[in-house]
N, C-alpha and C positions, 0 to 999 in steps of 0.2 A: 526573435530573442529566445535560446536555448535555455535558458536558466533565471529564476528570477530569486534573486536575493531576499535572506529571512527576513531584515529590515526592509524593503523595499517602499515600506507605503511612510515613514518616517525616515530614512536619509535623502539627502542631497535635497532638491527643489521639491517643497511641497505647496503643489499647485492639483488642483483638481484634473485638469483635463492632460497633465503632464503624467501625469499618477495613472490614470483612464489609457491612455498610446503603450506606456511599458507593460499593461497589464494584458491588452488584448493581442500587443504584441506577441508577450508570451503564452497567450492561450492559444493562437493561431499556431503557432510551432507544436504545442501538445495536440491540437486537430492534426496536424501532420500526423505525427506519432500515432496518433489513435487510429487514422486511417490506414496506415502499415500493421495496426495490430500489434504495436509494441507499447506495450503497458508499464514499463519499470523502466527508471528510474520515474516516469512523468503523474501517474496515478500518485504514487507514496508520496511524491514532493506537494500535489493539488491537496492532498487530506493534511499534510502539514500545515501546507498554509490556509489551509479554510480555517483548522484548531486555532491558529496564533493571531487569526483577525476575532474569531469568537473570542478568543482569552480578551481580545485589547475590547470589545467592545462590552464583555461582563464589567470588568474594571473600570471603564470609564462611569460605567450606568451605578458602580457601589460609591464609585468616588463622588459623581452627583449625587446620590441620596448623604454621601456621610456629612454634606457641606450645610448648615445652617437656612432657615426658611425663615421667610417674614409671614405673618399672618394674613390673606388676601381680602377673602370675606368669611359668610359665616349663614349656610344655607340651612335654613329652619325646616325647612319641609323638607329635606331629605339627610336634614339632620348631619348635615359634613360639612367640611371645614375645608376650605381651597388654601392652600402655599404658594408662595411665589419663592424662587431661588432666588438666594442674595447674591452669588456667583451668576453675572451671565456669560458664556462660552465668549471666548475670544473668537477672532477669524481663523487662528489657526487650525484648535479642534472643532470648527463647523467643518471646515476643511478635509482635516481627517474624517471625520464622521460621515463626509458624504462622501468621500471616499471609500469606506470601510461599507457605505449600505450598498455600492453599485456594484463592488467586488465579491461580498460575500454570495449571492445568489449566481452571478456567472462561476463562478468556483465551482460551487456547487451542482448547476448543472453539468460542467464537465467530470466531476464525480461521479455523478450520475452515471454516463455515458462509458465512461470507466469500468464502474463497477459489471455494466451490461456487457462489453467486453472481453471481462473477464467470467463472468456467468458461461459465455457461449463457449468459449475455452476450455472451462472444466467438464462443460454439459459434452465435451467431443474428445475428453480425454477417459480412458481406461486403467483402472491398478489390477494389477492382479500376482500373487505370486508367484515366483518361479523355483520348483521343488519345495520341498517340504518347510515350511517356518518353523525354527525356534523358540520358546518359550523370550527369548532375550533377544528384542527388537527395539534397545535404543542405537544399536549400531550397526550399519549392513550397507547393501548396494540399490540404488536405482538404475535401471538402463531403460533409456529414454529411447522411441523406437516412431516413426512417421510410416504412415500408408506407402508413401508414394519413395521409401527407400530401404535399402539392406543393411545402413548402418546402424549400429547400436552404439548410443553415448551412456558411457559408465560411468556410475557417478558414487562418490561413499557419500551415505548420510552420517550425522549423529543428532540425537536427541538429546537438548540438555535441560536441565533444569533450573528458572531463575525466581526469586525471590524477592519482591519489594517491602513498601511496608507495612503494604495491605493484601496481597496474595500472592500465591506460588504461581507460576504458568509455564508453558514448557514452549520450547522453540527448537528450530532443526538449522543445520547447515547440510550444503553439499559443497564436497570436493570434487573436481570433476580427475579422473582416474585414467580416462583413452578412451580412444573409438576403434572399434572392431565391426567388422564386416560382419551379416548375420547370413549363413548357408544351411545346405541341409546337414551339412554333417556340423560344420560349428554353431550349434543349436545355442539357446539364452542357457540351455542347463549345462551346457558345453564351457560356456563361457564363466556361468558360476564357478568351475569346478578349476579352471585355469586363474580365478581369479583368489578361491583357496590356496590352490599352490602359491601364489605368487606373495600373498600378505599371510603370512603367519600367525600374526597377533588377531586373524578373525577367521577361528580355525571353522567357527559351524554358524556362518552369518545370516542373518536374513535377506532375500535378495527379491523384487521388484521391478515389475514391468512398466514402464508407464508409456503408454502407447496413444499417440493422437492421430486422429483420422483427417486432421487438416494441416495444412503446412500453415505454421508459422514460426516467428522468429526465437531460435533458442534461446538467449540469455534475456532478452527484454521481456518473452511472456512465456515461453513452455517451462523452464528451469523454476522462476518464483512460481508460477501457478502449480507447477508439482510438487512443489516443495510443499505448501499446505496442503493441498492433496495428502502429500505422504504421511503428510502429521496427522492429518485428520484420521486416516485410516489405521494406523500404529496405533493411535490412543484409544479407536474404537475396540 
């Protein structure tokens, strides 16, 4: 299974051990993925859904305390007081519930697994400038550059700035722009300077190297993991 739907643990049959086959179903497809070393779309979707089974299972536990208690007994020596719930769970949220406990820790280990992943990726990638940086670095070039070839992938970034209703944070996009051959005479500053001419609206941009010493896959893990890279080091 390539995809697992947001709803997934609440539509169609809710049966425990049915809920359990879709699940590892599609964890087994993200072990594929992770063993190619392609981290995106499969990582961001595991941390989604790990968030949206914690949201379901905070709410279930307010929705038990908000529901009414009977007085159980009445402990003198250590001075407390037991409740009993006047709600007892039906079959169906025992259901969910134990579905929600066997999911959320396999998730999480492949999170895990994930996140180490992507550690090794950053730990074997490189930034570094190419000629001189401009004071004005929310908008410029990356070219993404591997060991083992001559090409160079161009890419534009921009930095923008978003606002919720509790803080400001900044986020990047890249455009991917062409790939050019990298020689001794068409050098990365070579390439800056062809790529001034060509875009006018970024007459004195900033431009970056991003260079990985391992092959792997460009849009599923080099592209998003330089992309934070690149923010991380702009903002520094």
């Amino acid at each position: 299974m390539s995809k697992l739907s947001d709803n997934w643990i609440s539509e169609g049959w809710i049966d425990y051990e049915y809920k359990k086959y879709l699940l590892l179903g599609y964890l087994q497809t993200v072990d594929e993925q992770f063993k190619e070393v392609k981290l995106y779309p499969p990582l961001a979707e595991l941390i989604h859904h790990y968030e949206r089974l914690k949201n379901f299972k905070d709410s279930k536990q307010q929705l038990r305390l908000a529901f009414p208690k009977d007085l159980k007994s009445l402990d003198l020596e250590k001075k407390k007081l037991e409740y009993q719930q006047r709600m007892d769970e039906d079959e169906l949220m025992k259901e969910l519930n134990d579905i929600v406990e066997f999911a959320l820790p396999k998730i999480k280990t492949h999170i895990e697994e994930g996140k180490s992943i992507y550690d090794f990726i950053e730990n074997n990638l490189e930034i570094a400038p190419v000629g001189i940086t401009p004071i004005y670095q929310r908008e410029g070039y990356a070219m993404l550059t591997f060991d083992a070839s001559k090409e160079v992938y161009v890419y534009r970034y921009t930095i923008k700035l978003f606002q919720n209703s509790v803080d400001k944070f900044r986020g990047i996009a890249l455009q991917f722009v062409k790939t050019v051959r990298q020689s001794l005479v068409n050098t990365l500053q070579r390439i800056k300077m062809d790529l001034i001419s060509s875009f006018s609206d970024l007459p004195n941009p900033p431009a970056w190297r991003i260079h990985s010493s391992k092959s792997i896959p460009m849009e599923e893990s080099f592209v998003p993991v330089s992309k934070h890279l690149l923010l991380k080091t702009v903002n520094a």
